[in-house]
C-alpha positions as MATLAB code, in Angstrom:
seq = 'XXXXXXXXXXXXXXXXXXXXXXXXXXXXXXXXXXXXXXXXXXXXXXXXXXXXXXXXXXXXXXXXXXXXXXXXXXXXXXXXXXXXXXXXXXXXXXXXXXXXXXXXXXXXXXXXXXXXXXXXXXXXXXXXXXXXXXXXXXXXXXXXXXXXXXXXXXXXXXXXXXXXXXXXXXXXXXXXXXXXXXXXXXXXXXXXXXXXXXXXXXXXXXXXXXXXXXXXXXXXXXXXXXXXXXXXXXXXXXXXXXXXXXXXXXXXXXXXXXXXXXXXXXXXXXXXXXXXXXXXXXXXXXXXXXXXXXXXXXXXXXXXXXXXXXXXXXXXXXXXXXXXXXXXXXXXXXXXXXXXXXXXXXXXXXXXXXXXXXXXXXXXXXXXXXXXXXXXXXXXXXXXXXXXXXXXXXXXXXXXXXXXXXXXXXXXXXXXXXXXXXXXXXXXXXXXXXXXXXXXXXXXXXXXXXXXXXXXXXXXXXXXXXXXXXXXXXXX';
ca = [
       5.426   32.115  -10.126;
       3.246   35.216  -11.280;
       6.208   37.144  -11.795;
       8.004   34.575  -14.534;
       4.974   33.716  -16.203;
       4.842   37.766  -16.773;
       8.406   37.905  -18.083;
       9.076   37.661  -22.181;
       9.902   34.522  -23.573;
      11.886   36.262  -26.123;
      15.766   36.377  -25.754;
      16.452   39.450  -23.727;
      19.495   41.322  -22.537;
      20.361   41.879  -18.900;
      22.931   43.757  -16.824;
      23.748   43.260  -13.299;
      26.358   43.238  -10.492;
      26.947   39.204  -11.679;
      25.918   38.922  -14.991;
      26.645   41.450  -17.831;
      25.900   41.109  -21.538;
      24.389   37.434  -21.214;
      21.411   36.607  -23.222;
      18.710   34.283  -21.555;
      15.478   33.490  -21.916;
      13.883   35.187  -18.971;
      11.173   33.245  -18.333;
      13.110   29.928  -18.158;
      15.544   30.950  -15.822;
      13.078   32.351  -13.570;
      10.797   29.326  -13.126;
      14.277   27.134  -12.436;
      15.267   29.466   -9.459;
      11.240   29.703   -8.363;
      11.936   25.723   -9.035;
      15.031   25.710   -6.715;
      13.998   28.327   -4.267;
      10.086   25.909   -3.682;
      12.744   22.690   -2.847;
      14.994   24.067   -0.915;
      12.287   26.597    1.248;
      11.922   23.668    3.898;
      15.607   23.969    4.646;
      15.202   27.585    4.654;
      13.188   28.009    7.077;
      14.235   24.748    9.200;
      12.616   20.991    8.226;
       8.903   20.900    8.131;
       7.861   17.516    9.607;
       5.144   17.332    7.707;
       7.211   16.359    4.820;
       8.033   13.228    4.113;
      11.108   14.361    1.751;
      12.788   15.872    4.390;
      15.377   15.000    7.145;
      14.400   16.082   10.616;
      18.206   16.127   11.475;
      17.577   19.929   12.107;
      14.453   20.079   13.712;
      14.182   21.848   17.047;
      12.674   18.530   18.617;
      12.182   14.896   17.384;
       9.592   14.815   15.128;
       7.474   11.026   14.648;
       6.420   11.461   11.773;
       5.432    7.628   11.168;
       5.405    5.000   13.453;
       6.982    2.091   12.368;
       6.150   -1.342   12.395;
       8.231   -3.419    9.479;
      10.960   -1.729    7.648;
      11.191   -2.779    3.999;
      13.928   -1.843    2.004;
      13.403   -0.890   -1.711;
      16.225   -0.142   -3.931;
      15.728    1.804   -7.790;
      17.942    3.481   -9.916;
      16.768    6.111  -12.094;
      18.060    8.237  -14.901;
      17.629   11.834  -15.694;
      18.954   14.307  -17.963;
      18.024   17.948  -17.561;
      19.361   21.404  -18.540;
      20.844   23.591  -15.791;
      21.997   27.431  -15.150;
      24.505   29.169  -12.958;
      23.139   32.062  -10.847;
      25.272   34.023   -7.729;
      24.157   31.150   -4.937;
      24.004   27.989   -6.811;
      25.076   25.759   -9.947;
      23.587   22.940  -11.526;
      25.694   21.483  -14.196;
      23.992   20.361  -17.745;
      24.852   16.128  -17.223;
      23.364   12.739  -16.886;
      22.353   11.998  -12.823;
      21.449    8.635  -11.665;
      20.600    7.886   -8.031;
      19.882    5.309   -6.236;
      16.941    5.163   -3.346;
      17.889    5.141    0.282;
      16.313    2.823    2.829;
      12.463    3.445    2.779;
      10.630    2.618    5.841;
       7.201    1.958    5.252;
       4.765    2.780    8.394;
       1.448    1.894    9.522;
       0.461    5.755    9.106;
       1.062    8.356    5.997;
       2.612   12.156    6.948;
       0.625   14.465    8.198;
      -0.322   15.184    4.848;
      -3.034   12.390    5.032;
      -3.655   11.461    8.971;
      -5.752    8.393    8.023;
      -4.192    5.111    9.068;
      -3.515    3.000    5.582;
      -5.288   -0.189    7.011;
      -8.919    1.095    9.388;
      -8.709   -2.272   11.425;
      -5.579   -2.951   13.459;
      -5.644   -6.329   12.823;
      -3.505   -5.706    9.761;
      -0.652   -4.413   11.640;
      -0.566   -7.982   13.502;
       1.266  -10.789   12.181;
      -1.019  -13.398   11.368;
      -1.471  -17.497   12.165;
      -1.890  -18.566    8.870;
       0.601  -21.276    7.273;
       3.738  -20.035    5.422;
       3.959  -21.792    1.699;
       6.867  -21.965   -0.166;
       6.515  -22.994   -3.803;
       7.883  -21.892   -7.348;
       6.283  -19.761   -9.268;
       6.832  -18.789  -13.164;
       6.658  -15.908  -15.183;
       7.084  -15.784  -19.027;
       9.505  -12.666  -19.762;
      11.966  -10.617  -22.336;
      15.254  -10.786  -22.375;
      15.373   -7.887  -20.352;
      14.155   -9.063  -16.391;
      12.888   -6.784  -13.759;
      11.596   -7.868  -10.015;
       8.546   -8.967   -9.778;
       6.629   -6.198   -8.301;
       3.344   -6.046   -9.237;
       2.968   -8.828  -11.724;
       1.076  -12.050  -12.713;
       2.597  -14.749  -12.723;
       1.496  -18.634  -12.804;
       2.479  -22.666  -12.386;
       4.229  -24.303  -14.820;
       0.786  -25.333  -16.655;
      -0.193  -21.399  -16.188;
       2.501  -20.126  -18.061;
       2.655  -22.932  -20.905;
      -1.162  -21.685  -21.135;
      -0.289  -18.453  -21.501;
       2.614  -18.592  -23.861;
       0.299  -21.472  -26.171;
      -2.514  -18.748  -26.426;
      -1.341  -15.436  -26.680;
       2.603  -15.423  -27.403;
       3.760  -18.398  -29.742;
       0.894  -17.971  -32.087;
       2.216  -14.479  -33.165;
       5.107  -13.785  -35.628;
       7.797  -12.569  -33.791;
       6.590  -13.380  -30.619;
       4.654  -11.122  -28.315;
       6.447   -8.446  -26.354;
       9.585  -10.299  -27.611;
       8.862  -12.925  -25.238;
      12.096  -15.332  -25.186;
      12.497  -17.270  -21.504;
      10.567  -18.442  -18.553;
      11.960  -17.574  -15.504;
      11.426  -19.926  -12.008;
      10.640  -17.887   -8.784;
      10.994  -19.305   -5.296;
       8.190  -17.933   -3.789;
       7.237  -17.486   -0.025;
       3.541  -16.850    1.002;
       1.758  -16.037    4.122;
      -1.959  -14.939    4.405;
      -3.601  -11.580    6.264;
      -4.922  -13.083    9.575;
      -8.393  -11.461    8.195;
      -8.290  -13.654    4.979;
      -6.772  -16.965    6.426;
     -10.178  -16.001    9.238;
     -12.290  -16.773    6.030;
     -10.746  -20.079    5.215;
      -8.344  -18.521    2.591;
      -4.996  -18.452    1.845;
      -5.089  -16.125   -1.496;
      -7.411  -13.586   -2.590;
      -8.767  -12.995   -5.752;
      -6.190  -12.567   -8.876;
      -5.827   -8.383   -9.733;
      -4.559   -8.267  -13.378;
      -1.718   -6.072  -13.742;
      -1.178   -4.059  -16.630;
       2.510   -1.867  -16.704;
       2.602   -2.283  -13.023;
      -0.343   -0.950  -12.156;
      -4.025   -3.397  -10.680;
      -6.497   -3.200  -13.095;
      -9.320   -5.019  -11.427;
     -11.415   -6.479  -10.599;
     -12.521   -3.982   -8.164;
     -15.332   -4.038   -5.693;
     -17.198   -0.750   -6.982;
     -20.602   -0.906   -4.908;
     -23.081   -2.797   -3.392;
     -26.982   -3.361   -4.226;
     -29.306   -5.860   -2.753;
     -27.757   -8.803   -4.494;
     -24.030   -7.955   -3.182;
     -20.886   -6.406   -4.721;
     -20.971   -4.768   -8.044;
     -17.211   -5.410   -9.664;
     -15.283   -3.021  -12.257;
     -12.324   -3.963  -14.593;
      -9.807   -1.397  -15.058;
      -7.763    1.069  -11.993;
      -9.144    1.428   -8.565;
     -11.214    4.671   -9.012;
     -11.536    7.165   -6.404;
     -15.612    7.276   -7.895;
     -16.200    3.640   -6.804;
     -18.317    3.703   -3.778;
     -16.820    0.880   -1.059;
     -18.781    2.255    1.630;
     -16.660    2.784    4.875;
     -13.273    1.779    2.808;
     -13.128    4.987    1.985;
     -11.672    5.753    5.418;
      -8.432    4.263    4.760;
      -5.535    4.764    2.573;
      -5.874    2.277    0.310;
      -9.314    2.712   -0.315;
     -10.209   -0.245   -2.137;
     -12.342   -2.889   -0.019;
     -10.291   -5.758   -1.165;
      -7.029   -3.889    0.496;
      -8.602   -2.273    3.257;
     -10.220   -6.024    4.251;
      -7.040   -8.103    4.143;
      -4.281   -6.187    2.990;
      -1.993   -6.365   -0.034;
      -2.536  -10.562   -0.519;
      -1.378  -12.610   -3.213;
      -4.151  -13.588   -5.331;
      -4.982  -16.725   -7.226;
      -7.605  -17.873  -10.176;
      -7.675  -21.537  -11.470;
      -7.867  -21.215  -15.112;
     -11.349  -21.805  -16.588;
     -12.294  -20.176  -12.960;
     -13.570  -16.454  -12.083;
     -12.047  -14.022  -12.919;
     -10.583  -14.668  -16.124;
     -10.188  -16.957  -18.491;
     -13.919  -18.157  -17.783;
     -13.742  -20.995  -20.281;
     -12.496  -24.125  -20.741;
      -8.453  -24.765  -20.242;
      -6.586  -27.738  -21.492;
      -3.991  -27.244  -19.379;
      -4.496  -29.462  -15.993;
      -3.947  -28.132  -12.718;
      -3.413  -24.311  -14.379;
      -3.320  -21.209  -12.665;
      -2.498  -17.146  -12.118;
      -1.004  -15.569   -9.165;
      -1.088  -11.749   -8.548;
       2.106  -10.441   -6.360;
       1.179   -6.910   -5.041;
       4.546   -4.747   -4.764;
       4.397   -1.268   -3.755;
       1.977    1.398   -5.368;
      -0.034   -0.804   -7.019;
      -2.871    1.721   -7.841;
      -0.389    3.852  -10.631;
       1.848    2.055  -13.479;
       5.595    2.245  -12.841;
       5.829    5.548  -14.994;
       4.068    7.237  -11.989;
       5.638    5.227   -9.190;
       7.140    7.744   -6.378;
       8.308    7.085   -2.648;
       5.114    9.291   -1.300;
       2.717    6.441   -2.964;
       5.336    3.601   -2.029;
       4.920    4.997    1.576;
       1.222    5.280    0.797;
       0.541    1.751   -0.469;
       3.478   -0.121    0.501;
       2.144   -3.878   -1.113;
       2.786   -6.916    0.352;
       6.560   -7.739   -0.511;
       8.974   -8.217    1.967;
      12.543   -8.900    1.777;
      11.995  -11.655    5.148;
      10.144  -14.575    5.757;
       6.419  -13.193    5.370;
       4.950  -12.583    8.472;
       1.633  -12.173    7.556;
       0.969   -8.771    8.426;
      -1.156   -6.192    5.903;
       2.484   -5.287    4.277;
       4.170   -8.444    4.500;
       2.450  -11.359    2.714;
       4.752  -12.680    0.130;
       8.890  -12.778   -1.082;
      11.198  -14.658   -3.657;
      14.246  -15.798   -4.912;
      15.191  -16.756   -8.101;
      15.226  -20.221   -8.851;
      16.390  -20.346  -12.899;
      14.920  -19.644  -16.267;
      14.784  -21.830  -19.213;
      14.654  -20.468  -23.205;
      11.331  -20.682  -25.368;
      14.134  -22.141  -27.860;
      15.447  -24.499  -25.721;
      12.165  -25.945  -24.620;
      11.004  -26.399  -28.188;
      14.152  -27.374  -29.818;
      14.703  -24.024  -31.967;
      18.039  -23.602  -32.451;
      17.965  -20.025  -34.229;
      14.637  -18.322  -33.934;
      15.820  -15.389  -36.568;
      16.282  -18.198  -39.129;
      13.379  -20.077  -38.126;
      11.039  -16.742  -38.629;
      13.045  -15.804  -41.448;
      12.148  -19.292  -43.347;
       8.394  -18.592  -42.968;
       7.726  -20.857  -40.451;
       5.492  -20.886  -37.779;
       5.253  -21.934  -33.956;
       1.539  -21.883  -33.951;
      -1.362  -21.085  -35.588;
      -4.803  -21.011  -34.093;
      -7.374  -21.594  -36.521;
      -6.174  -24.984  -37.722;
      -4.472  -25.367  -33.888;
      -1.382  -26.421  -35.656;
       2.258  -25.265  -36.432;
       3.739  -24.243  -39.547;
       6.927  -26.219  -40.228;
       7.142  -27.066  -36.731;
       5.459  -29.636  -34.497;
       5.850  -28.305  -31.055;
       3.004  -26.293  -30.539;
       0.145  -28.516  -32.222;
      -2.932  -29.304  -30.442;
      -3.762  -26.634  -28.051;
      -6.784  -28.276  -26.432;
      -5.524  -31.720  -26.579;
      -4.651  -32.510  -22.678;
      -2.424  -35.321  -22.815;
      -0.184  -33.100  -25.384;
      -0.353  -30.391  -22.636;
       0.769  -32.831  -19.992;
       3.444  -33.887  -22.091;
       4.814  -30.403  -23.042;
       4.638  -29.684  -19.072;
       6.754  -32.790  -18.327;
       9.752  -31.276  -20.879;
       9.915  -28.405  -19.296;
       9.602  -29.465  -15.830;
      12.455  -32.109  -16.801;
      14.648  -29.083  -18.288;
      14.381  -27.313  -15.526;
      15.759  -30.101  -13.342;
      18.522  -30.409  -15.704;
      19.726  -27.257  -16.018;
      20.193  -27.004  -12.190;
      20.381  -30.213  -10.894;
      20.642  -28.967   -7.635;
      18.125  -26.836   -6.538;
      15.074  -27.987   -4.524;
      12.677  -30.258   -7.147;
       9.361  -29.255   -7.765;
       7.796  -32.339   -5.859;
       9.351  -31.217   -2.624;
       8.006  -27.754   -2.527;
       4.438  -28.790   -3.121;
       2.228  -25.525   -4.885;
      -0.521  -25.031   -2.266;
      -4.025  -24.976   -3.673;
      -5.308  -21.937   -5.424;
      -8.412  -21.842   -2.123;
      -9.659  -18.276   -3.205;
     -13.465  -18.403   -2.512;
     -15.656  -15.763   -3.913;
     -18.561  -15.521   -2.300;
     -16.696  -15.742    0.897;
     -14.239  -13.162   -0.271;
     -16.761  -10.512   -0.918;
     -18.684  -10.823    2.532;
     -18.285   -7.150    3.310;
     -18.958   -6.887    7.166;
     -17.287   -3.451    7.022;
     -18.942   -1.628    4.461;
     -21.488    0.074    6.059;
     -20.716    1.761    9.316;
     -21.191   -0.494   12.497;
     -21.178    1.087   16.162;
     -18.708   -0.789   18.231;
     -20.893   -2.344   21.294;
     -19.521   -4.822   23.685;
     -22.132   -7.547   24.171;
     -23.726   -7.788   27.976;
     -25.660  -10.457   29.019;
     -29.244  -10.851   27.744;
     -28.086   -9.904   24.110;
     -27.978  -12.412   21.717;
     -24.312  -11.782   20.674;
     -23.431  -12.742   24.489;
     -25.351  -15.783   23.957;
     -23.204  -16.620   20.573;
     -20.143  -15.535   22.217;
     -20.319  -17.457   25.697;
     -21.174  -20.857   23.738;
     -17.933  -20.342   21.424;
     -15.680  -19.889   24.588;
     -17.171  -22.557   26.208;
     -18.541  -25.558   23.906;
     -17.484  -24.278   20.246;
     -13.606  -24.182   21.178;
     -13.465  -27.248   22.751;
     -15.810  -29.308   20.251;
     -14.086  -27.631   16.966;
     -10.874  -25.796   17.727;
     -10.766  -25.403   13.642;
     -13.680  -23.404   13.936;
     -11.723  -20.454   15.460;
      -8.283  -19.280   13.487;
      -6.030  -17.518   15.748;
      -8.105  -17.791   18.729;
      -6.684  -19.611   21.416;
      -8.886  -21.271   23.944;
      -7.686  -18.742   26.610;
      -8.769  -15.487   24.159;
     -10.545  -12.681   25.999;
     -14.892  -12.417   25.654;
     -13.899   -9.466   23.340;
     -11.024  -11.295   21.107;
     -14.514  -14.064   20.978;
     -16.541  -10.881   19.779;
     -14.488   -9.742   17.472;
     -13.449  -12.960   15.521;
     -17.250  -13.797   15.697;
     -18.009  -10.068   13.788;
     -15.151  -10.696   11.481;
     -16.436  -14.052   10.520;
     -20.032  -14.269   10.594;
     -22.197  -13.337    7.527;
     -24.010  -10.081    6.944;
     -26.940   -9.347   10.058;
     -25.430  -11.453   12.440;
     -25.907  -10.364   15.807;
     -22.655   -9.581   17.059;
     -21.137   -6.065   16.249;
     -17.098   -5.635   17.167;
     -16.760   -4.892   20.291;
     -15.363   -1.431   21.614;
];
């Protein structure tokens, strides 16, 4: 690398055994073959298990590099145009490439780049007893459609919310919003969440793919301290910072779909005419970068919670979908040509006299009834426009449950000695009764736990659970 960034960048003229009389810029030829040489030195010198990127095929021994415990398939397909040159070895052609990903596994460890485990409690890597939900969710989009990875998206009141207060009211309409699309959605908590009495965590906002909070960023004596914007590697989380993912609200219970009831923490914290509203977060993979940044080594580093099977629960595989239809803007409010209508000098909606402009529609933003009945149309063109798909009122939405305080009990971080209780502690005390009297008395008491669960299984669930100071610590 030394050696190009020492050569002219002036045209120069060069004669060798190959080449004779060609004119190249030295320096830009050189750092392409230093380019070419740095990729292919793995294969070189035979495949370095330590990287991800490469085969082991060739290796002089198997090589487990990850072990495995849910593969997840991911398919892209990118575009890239670059500028090539022929030397004695090789030749890149100047063209267009597009490729298309391979089966990804993702694994319960990173490469021996980064030995710590992406979850620090091995309860993530075990499916989990919480209840699988499936209900439709809805997500107001462009023309163009992409999966859902990392997005918000909402119930039918949710979206109608959203498109009444920050698309309709501006002239064309905001990021050329045109259609709502329907997803079938599948849901299953993190054992350590449903453990709380949850079924969703708290709603990330997603901006270009990428969580922007809000983010446990420390602790004082009244609790957490939360930050809006990117998980920053600054943010102190205490022992969280042992894992992958970092960020306590990962690290506790995995990549979780999240839920806010509008007028509800985190956001909008005001009043909402729309009944029964609310946001849902859907983690895909490498969620801490926006898509422009998205590679396979953060994929296999953060690998979200969407799966393409029934969700088992585990800290990678808490939610899928199908799509289940989309209905226009248009349709649903009876524009027939939105160029023309824009190009009259009407308007959808306005919010300072919380009217239209030529157009009824949209009038009366925080008048409920009118809410209801603009969620009834759409809820009734829906059902027309595919008459056979499974109605709304048998897949029931489950209820938005996220609790905060309960949410941000941090039991792990600070660090905690493992200590199996022994009689005459008081943990042993705690534990014994729950085997014995708390089980039988209030089974509900105990998620997961069955009645014949080990005095450690007892411990831990009890450590999990309990608040901060309790007197059980996990068990070793």
């Amino acid at each position: 690398r030394e050696f190009c960034a020492s050569l002219p960048t002036g045209r120069q003229k060069y004669v060798g055994n190959v080449v004779e009389e060609m004119r190249i810029d030295a320096r830009h030829s050189c750092l392409i073959l230093f380019l070419y040489l740095t990729a292919a030195e793995p294969r070189l010198r035979g495949s370095d298990p330590g990287d991800p990127f490469v085969s082991d095929n060739n290796s002089a021994e198997p090589v487990d590099r990850f072990t495995t415990f849910r593969p997840t398939t991911f398919t892209r397909t990118t575009t890239m145009s670059f500028t090539s040159t022929t030397t004695s070895n090789f030749t890149i052609t100047t063209s267009t490439y597009t490729s298309i990903t391979a089966t990804r596994t993702t694994s319960t460890t990173t490469s021996t780049k980064d030995t710590r485990p992406i979850w620090s409690d091995d309860i993530m890597f075990q499916e989990s007893s919480a209840p699988l939900f499936t209900f439709y969710m809805y997500r107001a989009v462009s023309d163009k459609v992409y999966p859902p990875m990392n997005v918000n998206a909402a119930n039918l009141p949710g979206v109608l919310w959203y498109l009444h207060n920050e698309v309709v009211e501006r002239t064309p309409r905001k990021f050329g919003i045109t259609k709502i699309i329907r997803l079938k959605v599948q849901t299953r908590a993190p054992q350590t969440l449903w453990e709380k009495g949850m079924n969703f965590g708290v709603r990330f906002a997603f901006d270009k793919g990428q969580a922007t909070g809000p983010f446990e960023c420390g602790r004082d004596k009244y609790g957490p301290k939360l930050c809006q914007g990117p998980f920053n590697s600054s943010f102190d989380v205490g022992m969280h910072n042992g894992s992958v993912v970092g960020a306590f609200e990962w690290d506790t219970y995995g990549y979780f779909v999240g839920c806010n009831k509008l007028g509800h923490f985190p956001f909008p914290n005001y009043k909402i005419y729309y009944p029964g509203a609310v946001w849902w977060s859907l983690p895909g993979p490498c969620p801490s970068k926006n898509y422009t940044q998205w590679t396979d080594w953060c994929k296999e580093r953060e690998p979200g919670g969407y799966c393409d099977q029934t969700p088992t629960g585990q800290g990678n595989c808490t939610w899928t979908y199908e799509d289940a239809g989309e209905i226009t803007i248009d349709e649903l409010s009876g524009i027939r040509n939105y160029t023309e209508f824009v190009d009259s000098g009407r308007k959808e909606y306005m919010r300072g006299p919380d009217r239209d402009k030529g157009w009824t529609w949209w009038d009366s933003k925080r008048d409920e009834l009118a809410n209801e009945w603009r969620i009834m149309l759409a809820q009734e063109l829906f059902a027309k426009k595919y008459p056979d798909s499974t109605p709304e009122s048998e897949l029931p939405e489950p209820e938005c449950d996220f609790n905060q305080r309960k949410f941000y009990e941090d039991k792990g971080y600070y660090s905690v000695e493992c200590r199996t209780a022994v009689r005459g502690d008081p943990c042993y005390n705690d534990v014994m009764w729950a085997m014995k009297t708390g089980m039988k008395q209030h089974p509900e008491w105990y998620r997961g736990l069955s009645p014949d669960a080990s005095f450690e299984e007892f411990q831990a669930y009890l450590y999990r659970t309990s608040p901060v100071g309790h007197s059980c610590p996990p068990p070793c």
